[in-house]
Each structure stands twice: as C-alpha cells, then as structure tokens.
N, C-alpha and C positions, 0 to 999 in steps of 0.2 A: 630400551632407551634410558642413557645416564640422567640423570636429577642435574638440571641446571646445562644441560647440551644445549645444542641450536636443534627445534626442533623442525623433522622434515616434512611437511604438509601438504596431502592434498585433497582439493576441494571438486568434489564429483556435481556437475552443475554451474553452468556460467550465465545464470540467470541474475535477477535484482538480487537475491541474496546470496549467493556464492562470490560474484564480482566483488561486489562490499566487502565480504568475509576476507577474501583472497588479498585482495589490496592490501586492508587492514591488519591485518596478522604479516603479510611481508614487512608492512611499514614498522613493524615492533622488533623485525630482524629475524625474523624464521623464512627457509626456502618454503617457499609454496608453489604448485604446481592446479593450473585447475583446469581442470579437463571436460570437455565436453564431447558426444559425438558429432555435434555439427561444426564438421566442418570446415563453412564457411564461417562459422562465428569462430571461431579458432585464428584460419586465417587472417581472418579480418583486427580481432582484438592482437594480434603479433605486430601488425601493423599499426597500432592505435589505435585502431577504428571501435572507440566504445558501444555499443548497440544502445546502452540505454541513456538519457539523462539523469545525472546526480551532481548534486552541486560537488565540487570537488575531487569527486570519483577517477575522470580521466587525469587529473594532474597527480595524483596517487601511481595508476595502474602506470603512467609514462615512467615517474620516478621512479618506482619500484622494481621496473621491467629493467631501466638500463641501469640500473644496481646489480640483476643479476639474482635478486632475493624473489622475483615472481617471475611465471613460464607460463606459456598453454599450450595444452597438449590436445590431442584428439586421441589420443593411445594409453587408453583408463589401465593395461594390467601392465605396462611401465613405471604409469604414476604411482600407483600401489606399491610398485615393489620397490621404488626409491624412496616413498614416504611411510612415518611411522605412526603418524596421523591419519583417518581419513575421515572428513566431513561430509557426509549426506546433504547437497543440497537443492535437491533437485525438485521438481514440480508438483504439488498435488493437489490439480483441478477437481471441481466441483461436479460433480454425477448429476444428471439428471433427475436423480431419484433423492439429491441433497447429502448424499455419502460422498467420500472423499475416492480419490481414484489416487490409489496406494502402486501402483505396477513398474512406474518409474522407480519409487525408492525401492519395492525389490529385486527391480532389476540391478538398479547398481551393490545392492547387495550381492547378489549371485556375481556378480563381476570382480566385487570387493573380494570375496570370498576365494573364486577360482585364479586369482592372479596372487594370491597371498604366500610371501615368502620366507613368513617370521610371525611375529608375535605383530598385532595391529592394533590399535587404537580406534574405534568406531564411533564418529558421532554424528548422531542426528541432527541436523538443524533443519529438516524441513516440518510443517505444520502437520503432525498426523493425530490418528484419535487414537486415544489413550487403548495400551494393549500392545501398539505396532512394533515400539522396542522389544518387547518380548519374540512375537514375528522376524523381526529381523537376525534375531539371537539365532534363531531355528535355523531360517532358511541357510545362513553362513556358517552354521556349527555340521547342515548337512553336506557342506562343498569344500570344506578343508580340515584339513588334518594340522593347523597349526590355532593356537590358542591366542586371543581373541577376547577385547571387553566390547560394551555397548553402551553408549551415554545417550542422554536426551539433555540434546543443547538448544533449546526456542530461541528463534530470535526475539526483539522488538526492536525492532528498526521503524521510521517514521519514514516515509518516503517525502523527498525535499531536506531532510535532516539526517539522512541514515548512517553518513560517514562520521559525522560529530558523534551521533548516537556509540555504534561501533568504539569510536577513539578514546569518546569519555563517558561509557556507560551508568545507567542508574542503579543497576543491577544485574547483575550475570546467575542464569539458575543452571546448575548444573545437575542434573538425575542419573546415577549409577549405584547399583549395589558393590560394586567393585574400588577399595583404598586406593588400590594400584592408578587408577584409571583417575581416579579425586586428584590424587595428586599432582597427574600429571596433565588434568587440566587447570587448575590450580596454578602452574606451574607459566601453562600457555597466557592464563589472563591475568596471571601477576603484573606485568608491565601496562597496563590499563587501569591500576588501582594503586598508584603513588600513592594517593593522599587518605589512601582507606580503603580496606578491604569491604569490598559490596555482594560478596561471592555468596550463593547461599546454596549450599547440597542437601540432594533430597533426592527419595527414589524415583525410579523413570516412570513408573504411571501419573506420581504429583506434579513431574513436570512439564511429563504433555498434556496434563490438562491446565498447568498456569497459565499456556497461555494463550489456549482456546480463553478461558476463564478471563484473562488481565482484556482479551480484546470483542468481548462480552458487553462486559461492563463500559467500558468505553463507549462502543455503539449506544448503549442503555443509556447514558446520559446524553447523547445527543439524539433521542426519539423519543426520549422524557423534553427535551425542551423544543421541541418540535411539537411534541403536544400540546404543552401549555401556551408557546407561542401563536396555534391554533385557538385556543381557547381565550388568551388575549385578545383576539381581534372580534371577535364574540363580544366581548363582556366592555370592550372599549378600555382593555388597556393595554400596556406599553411590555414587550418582551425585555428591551433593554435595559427599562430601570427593573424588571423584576430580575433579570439574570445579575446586577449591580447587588441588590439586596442579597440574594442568594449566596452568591461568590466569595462577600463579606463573610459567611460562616464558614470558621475556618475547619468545620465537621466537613463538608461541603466542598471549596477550593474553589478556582476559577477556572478550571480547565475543561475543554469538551462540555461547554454551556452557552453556546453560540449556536441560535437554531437557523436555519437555512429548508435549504430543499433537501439533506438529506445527507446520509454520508455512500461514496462509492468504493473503488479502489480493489484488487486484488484479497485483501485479507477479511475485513469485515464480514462483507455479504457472505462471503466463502465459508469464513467462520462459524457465523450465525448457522448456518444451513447446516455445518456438521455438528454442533452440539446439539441441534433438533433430531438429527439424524441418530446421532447416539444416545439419545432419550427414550426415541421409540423401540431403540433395538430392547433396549432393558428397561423397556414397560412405563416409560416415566413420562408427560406430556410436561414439556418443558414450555410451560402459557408465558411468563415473562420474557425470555427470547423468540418465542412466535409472537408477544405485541411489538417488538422491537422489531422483527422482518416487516410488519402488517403496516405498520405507522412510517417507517421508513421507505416505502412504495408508496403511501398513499402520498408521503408529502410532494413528489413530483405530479400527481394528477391533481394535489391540489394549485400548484404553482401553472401549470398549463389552464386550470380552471380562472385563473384571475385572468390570464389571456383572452380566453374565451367569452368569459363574462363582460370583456371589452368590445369585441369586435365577431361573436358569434361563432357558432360551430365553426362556419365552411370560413376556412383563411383563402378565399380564393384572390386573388390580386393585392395580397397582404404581404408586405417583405421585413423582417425581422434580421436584424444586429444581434449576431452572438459574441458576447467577450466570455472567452476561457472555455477551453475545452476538455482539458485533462480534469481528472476526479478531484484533484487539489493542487497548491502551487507548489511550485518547483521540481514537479516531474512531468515527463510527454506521456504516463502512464493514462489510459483512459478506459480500463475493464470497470466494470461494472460504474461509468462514471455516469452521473446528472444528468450530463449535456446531453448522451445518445440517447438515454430514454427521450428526453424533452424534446429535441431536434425529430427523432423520428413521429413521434406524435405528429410533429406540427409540420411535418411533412406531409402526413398521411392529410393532415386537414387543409392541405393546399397551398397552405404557405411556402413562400419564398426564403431562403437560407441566406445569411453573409456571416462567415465567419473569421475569428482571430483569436491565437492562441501562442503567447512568446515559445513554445517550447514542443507542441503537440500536434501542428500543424500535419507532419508528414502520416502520424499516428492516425488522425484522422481520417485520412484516404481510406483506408482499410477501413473503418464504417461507412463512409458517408459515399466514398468514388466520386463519383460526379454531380449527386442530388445536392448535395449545395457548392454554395460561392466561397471561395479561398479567397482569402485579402492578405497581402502584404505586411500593415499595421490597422492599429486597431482606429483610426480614425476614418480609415479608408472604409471600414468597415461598417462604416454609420451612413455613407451615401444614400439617397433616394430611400431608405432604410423608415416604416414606420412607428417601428421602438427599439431601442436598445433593451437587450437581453442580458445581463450579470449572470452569470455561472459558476467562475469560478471566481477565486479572491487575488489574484495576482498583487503584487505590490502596486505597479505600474498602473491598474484599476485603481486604485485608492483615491487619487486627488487627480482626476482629467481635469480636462480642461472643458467646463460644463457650457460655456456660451459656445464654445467652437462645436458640441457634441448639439446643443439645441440648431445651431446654424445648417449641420450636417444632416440631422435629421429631416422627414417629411415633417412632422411631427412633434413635440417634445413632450414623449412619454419612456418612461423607466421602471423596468420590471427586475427590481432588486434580488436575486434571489441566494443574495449571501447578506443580507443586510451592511452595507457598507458605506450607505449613502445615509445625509441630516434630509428629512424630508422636509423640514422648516425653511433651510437656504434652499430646496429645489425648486418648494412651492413659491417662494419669492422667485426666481429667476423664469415662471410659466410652467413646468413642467410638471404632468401628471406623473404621482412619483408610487409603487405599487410593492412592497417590502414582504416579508413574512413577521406576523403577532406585532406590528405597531398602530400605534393609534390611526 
C-alpha cells in the first residue's frame, strides 16, 4: 500500500465498536467494508437499520453508505482480499471463571489469514489480555503464505459519546514492533489529529494492557467514591461538597467522582474480572481491583437496603417507578447495568415494576419479558406507583416536574440513586427524599 493512497478497510465485527470504527474511518474518506457473519444484521444495516443506539452513528453509517465510502458484507474472504487493512473487532465476553473468551478473535484470524491475497495490515481493536497479539501473529503466520503485520489498536470509546470520541480523539495508542505497519497507521489517524498529533507508539503487550489499565483506574475512582460516600452518611456528612473539595485539586480532576449505585456497562465489569484473571494466572493477587469488584456489588445491595429498610423484607403489594434503565445515558446498552440487578432483587421480594427508559425500552424485554410494566413515558410511569426509583441519569430526569411526580405518586418518596436531586427543595415540597453519602 502506497504512502498517502486511499486506504482500503475492513472491519471484522459489526458490533458497538466495529460500527463506530467503520463509520468513522469511511467519514475521513477510506472505503471501508465491515463484515459480519450475521446475516441478518448485514441485511438489515444495508437497509439502515442500525441495531444499536449511538447518538449520531446512523446519520454517519446513512451518509457514509450512499457516498459509497462504507459496505456490509457477510463474505469476510471478499472483504480481506479487497481491503488492505484489517481491523479485529469482534467480541470478547467474559468466562465464567473471569477469563476472557478469545475464540471469536481467533477465529477471524484464521479467516484473516485463509482468505489472504497480499501483504495485510492486522489490527486489533478488540479488548484482549496482554500476550493475544502475539497469538494472533502464530495462528495467521501458520494459515498463509503471504507476509503480514500485527497492531494492538484499544479502543476508548464512551458509550453515549463514542462517535465525537472516535472523530476527535484524546489520544490514539498504537502497539507494533513493525515501522512499516507505524506508519501506515499513522497515516489512517492523521486526518483526526489537525490540530496535534496525539498518537503515541508503543509495543503490543504495553498496549493491550493500556487499556485494561486506563479502564481500571476509572472504575477505582468511582468505587473509591462509592466508599466514601458510604462512609458520609455514617459520620453525617455531605458526598457532594466532599467530591467539590476534592475535584478543586487539580492532582485529582473532576471526573469519575460522582458516587451512585455503581458503575455497569459492557467493558468495566468485564475489565475488572480479566485483570484479576491475569493476576492469578501469574501468581499475583490483584487486592485493589478485587476491592473495586467487591465495593462495586455491594453498592447496589446497599441502595436496595435503603428500600428495604422503608418498607420491609417482603415488597408484597408494593409498586415501584423505575426511570432509566440502560447502564448510563445515551445508550439502550443495559449488560451488566444497575437497574437489572436492582429490578430483579425487588422482584424476587414481591415487588411490583413500572418502568421508563428514552432509549432501552426494547432492550429490556430481553431481561425482564413480562415480570415488569412498560410505560410509554416516564410520567405515566409514576401511576398508583409508591416511590419513584432513579437509575439512571438521563437528561430529561434532571429537572421533572416534582408537584406533577408527588400528584402521580401513592406516596411522595424518592430513592436517588444517581444523586441528582436538592434534598432541601424536596423536603419543602413533602417528599421523603433517599440519595447515596448525603446528609
């Protein structure tokens, strides 16, 4: 591939992060091609039809598509042998045993590999444990006869933010032993770095462990202030003006210092569970990311506990307003999210469901089927209802309309569990108001 060509890509995997990828890189002006075997999600994305929510995403994948600059295919040794690129970006759930399940990225290796009709470009973008680029070198060096680099490209994408993220990165890590291969990703993320180069190279084990490591530490700040916000409510004081104090230190920052019920989501919890995973293989008890799993579970048994401590073990003729259901706002994403642990609990203790969620509504069905009540909107949601439930942080949650939610309700009680409400104006307008670490 010439220096400075249009390069031709394709992206193996048409999940949250392949979609993204695919988009984004057509949007810069490279053909991209992204392939999956299902499919229905083939056909269906040819059509338009995005599977996931992302703010922005389908007005991308539509422009992109009748430009001509993005395809989908379902016929991965096509797309390989048209494109000069190929991206790894396919699934790697979380084992039972908190090991990562590696068999999809070697399968599209051996795919990569056998459909190979030149020289290829390989990179990883899916989350794997440090070693797997190596893995990947083998299995592909044992299925073809033509020569062949390996990169380790992480993503961090924010889900709700992933496309800005993508368009106008903070930083891009690129891991390869190979110049050839520097350059010519170098070359792909140029057009994302106008105003400054952000690009930082480094070998492939440093960078699949960046960003196990970058979404570590993340976690860790919000189950450090989960703690202390527990420890607040203890000692009778205030998580909000301690997190105001803190944030001021600009060692410190402001970000991921908002304690809640917890954090969910696809990559976190997943995360967590394989750097424990890769600690014990190589002898090593990783205690600060096991109190980060440990604290992050208990803070939903704590948030059900303030429930409980209301109205008793048995929720039997108890009915409950859920707002937000997805792990956070601005995706219908809901693995490993708050709301199903919380919702099943108070299931199992008898309780009644009403839920609302702008975005996740359908995503739900798949948890929940028919054990709780779908609403329309989220006022509707409050009927006959004995507390309203906060879950997640939606925009739209931020400023209700609290006389019309006390009217709605049996009740006027409020179990915050994103901190988003003044308990000062609730407790003037009657309402029992029930937060995480405030006074």
């Amino acid at each position: 591939m010439e220096q400075n060509s249009i390069n031709n890509i394709c992206i193996i995997g048409t999940g949250y992060v392949g979609l993204v990828a695919g988009a984004c890189l057509a949007d810069m002006g490279n053909r991209v091609i992204c392939v999956d075997k299902d499919s229905a999600k083939i056909n269906g994305l040819k059509k338009g039809i995005v599977p996931i929510f992302e703010p922005g995403l389908e007005e991308l994948i539509n422009s992109n598509t009748k430009e001509n600059r993005l395809e989908f295919s379902f016929d991965i040794e096509e797309s390989v042998q048209r494109s000069d690129v190929c991206f790894i970006a396919v699934g790697t759930p979380e084992k039972e045993d908190g090991s990562v399940e590696l068999s999809y990225v070697y399968d599209a290796a051996v795919s990569i590999a056998k459909a190979m009709n030149g020289y290829k470009l390989i990179v990883n973008k899916s989350t794997v444990p440090v070693g797997t680029a190596e893995k990947i070198y083998d299995i592909i060096n044992k299925n073809t006869k033509y020569s062949f680099d390996i990169v380790s490209n992480p993503e961090f994408l924010k889900q709700g933010n992933a496309v800005e993220d993508f368009l106008s990165p903070d930083r891009i890590i690129i891991g390869s032993n190979s110049e050839k291969a520097l350059k010519i990703m170098q070359e792909i993320y140029a057009p994302f770095f106008r105003l400054g180069n952000r690009i930082i190279t480094m070998d492939l084990k440093s960078a699949e462990m960046a960003k196990y490591a970058a979404n570590a530490f993340l976690a860790t700040k919000i189950s450090f202030m989960n703690e202390i916000a527990n420890l607040c409510e203890k000692v009778g004081a205030d998580i909000e003006c301690v997190r105001q104090g803190m944030s001021s230190d600009m060692r410190i920052g402001n970000k991921f210092l908002f304690s809640g019920i917890g954090f969910g989501g696809s990559c976190f919890p997943k995360d967590i569970q394989a750097l424990i995973n890769m600690g014990n293989k190589n002898g090593l008890d990783m205690h600060i990311i096991s109190a980060v799993e440990k604290t992050n579970k208990l803070q939903k048994s704590l948030f059900i506990k303030k429930i409980t401590d209301k109205y008793g073990l048995d929720l039997s003729g108890k009915t409950f307003a859920v707002w937000g259901l997805a792990f956070k706002p601005k995706t219908n994403d809901m693995r490993n999210a708050p709301s199903v642990t919380i919702i099943r609990e108070l299931l199992q203790k008898g309780a009644k469901i009403q839920v609302y969620d702008p975005k996740a509504m359908e995503t739900a069905k798949a948890y929940f089927s028919n054990q709780v009540i779908y609403k329309d909107n989220s006022y509707d949601a409050l009927k006959n209802a004995d507390a309203l439930l906060l879950l997640t942080e939606w925009n739209e949650f931020r400023r209700p309309d609290f006389d019309r939610i006390k009217d709605s309700l049996k009740t006027p009680v409020i179990f915050d569990g994103r901190n988003q409400y003044n308990r000062n104006i609730l407790e003037k307008k009657g309402f029992s108001y029930y937060s995480i670490g405030h006074i």
